[in-house]
C-alpha positions in Angstrom: 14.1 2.6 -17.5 12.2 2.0 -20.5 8.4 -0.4 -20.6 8.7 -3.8 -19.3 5.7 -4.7 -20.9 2.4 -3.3 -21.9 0.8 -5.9 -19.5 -0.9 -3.3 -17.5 -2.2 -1.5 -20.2 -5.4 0.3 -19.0 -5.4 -0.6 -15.2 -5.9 1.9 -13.0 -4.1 1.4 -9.7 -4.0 3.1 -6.4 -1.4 3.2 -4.2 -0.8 4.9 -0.8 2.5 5.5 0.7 3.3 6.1 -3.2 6.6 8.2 -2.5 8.6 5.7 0.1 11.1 3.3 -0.1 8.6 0.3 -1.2 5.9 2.4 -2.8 8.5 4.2 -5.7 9.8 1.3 -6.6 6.5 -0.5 -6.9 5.0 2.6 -8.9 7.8 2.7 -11.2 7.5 -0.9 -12.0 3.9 -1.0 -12.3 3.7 2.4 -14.3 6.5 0.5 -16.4 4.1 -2.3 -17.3 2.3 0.5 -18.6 -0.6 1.1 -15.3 -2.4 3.9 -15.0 -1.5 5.4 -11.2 -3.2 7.5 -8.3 -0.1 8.7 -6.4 -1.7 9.3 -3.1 0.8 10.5 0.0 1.1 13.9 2.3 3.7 15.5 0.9 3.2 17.5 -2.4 6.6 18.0 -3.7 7.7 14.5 -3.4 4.7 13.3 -5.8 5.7 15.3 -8.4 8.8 14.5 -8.2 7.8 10.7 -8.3 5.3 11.3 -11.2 8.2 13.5 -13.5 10.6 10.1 -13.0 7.6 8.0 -14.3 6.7 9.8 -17.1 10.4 10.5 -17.9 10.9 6.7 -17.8 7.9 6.4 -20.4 5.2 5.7 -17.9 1.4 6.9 -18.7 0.8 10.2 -16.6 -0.3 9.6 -13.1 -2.8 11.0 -10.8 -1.8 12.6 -8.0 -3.8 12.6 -5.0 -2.5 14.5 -1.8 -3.7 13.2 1.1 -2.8 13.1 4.7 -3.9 9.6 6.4 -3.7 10.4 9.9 -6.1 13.2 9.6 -8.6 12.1 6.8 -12.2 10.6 7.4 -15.0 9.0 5.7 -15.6 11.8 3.9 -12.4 12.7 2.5 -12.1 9.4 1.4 -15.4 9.4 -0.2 -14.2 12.6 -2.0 -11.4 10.5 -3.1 -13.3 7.8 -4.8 -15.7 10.1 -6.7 -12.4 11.9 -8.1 -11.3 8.2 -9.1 -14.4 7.5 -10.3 -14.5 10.9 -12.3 -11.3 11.4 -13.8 -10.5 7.7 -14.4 -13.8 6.0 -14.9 -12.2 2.3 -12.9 -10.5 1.8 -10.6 -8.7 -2.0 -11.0 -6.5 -2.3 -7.5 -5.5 -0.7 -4.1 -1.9 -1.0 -2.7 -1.9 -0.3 1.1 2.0 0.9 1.1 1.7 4.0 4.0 3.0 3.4 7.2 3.8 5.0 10.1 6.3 4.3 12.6 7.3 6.4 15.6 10.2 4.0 16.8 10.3 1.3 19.1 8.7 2.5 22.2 7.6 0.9 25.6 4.3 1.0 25.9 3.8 2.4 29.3 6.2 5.5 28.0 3.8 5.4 24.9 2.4 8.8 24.0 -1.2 7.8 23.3 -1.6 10.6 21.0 1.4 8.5 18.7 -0.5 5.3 19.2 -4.0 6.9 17.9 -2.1 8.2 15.0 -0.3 5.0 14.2 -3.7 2.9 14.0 -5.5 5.6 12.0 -2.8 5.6 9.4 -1.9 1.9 9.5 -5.2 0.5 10.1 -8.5 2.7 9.9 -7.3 4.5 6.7 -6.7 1.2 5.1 -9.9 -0.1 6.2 -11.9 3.3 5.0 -10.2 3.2 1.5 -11.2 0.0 1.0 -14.9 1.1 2.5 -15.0 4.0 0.1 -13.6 2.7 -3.3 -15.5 -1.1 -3.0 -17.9 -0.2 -5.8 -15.4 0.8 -8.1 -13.5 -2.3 -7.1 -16.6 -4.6 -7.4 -17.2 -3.5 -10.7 -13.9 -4.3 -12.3 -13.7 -7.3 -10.7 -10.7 -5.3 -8.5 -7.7 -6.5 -6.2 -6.7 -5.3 -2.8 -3.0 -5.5 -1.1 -2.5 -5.0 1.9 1.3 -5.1 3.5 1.9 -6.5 6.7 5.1 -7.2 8.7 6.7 -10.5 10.3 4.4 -11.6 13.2 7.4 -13.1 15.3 8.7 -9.8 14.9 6.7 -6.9 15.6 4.8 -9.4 18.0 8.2 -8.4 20.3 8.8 -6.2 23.0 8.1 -2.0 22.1 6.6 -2.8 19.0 3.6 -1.3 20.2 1.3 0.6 18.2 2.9 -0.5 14.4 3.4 -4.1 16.1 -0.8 -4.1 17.2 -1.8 -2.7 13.5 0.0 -5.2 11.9 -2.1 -8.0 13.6 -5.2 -5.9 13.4 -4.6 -5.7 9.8 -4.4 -9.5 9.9 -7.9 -10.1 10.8 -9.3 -7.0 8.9 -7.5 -9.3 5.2 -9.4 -12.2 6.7 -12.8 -10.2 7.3 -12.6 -8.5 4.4 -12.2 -11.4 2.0 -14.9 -13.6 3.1 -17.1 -10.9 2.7 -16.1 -9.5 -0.9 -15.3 -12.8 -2.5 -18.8 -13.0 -3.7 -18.3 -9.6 -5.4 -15.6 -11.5 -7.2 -12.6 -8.7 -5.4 -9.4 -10.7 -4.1 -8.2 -9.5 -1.1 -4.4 -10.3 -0.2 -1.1 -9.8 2.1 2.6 -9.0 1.6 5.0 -9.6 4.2 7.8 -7.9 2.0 10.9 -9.1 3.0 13.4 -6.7 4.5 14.3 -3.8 2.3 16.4 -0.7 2.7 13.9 2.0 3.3 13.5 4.1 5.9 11.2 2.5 8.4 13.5 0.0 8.2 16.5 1.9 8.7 14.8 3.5 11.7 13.7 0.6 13.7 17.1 -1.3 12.9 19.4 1.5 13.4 22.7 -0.8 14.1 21.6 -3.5 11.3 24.8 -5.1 10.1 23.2 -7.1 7.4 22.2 -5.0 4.6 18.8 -5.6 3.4 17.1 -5.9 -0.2 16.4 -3.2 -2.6 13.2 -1.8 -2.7 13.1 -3.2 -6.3 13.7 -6.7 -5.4 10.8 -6.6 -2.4 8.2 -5.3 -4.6 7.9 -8.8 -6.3 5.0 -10.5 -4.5 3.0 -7.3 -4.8 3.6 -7.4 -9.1 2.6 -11.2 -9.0 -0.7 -10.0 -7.3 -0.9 -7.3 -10.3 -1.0 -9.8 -12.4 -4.4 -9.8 -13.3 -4.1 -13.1 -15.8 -3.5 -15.1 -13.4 -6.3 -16.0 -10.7 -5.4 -16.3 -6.9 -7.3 -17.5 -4.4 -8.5 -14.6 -2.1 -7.5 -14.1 1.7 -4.1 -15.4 1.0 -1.0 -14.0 3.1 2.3 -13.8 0.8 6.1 -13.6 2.8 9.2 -13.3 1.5 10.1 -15.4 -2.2 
């Protein structure tokens, strides 16, 4: 797929959870637009593999930043913003795509060593990112997206530890916004609506209708990359 558009022409854009169902087809639209990207996920081979399609599509070369969310701390991520800082000199948005899910689990069966690692991927990494790379943001006047999931949904029965992130990520949008609006960086959330991917497939194993394409869900997060247009902060986006 050739350029869309040179729209995002010298943006620099981070996004977690790069190599999944969601997060490819939101970096290969956004690198199409012409974004500079930080490819940041676990597994090695699969970011290369991501970064040879966009380039091979035309896409500016992308940064790729290994990184394993369920065992990184302040310090790693720290580490990750001076790199950002360093080799890209602005950073102009974060995409919180990683997730983990470990199936639909009662929660007195839970292991509680699956719900620590559930919130520190899909909760305190999100929060420590945004910790770590807020000057960077502040200074380019930045955006922040943050995906959640359908509250009457994962509000259910063995959602457990993805179904409590989700809502904690709710009031961490809400905190976080109030408090960065003065620095003049918008804050936001996706509900995406249902998309073939692999979370998806996992917690809806017998699903008879089929879901979106990847492609198609990705378009509330390019309407918040849209840096023309000015949306107000804090705001929650579902399904178009």
């Amino acid at each position: 797929m050739g350029k869309v558009s040179d729209s995002l022409k010298g943006r620099v854009i981070l996004v977690t959870g790069a190599t999944g169902g969601l997060g490819s087809a939101l970096c290969e639209a956004v690198s199409a637009r012409g974004a500079e990207l930080i490819l940041a996920g676990r597994k090695v081979l699969k970011l290369e593999r991501l970064a040879d399609r966009l380039e091979a599509a035309g896409g500016p070369e992308p940064v790729l930043y290994p990184v394993d969310l369920a065992g990184a701390g302040p310090d790693d991520y720290a580490t990750m913003a001076a790199a950002i800082g360093s080799e890209c000199g602005r950073l102009d948005a974060v995409v919180h795509l990683a997730a983990e899910f470990g199936g639909l689990t009662p929660l007195a069966n839970l292991d509680p060593g699956a719900w620590q690692t559930a919130f520190q991927v899909n909760v305190h990494a999100v929060f420590l990112i945004n910790q770590a790379v807020h000057p960077l943001l502040k200074a380019s006047a930045g955006r922040v997206i943050m995906t959640l999931d359908d509250p009457d949904r994962v509000g259910g029965a063995y959602w457990g530890p993805y179904g409590s992130g989700k809502f904690a990520l709710c009031g961490l949008l809400q905190i976080t916004a109030a408090e960065w609006e003065a620095d003049e960086v918008g804050v936001y959330g996706v509900i995406p609506e249902p998309a073939r991917t692999r979370l998806r497939g996992n917690a809806y194993m017998q699903e008879t209708v089929s879901p979106a394409e990847p492609a198609d869900a990705i378009r509330p997060f390019l309407e918040l990359l849209d840096f023309e247009k000015e949306v107000e902060t804090g705001k929650l986006f579902g399904p178009a």
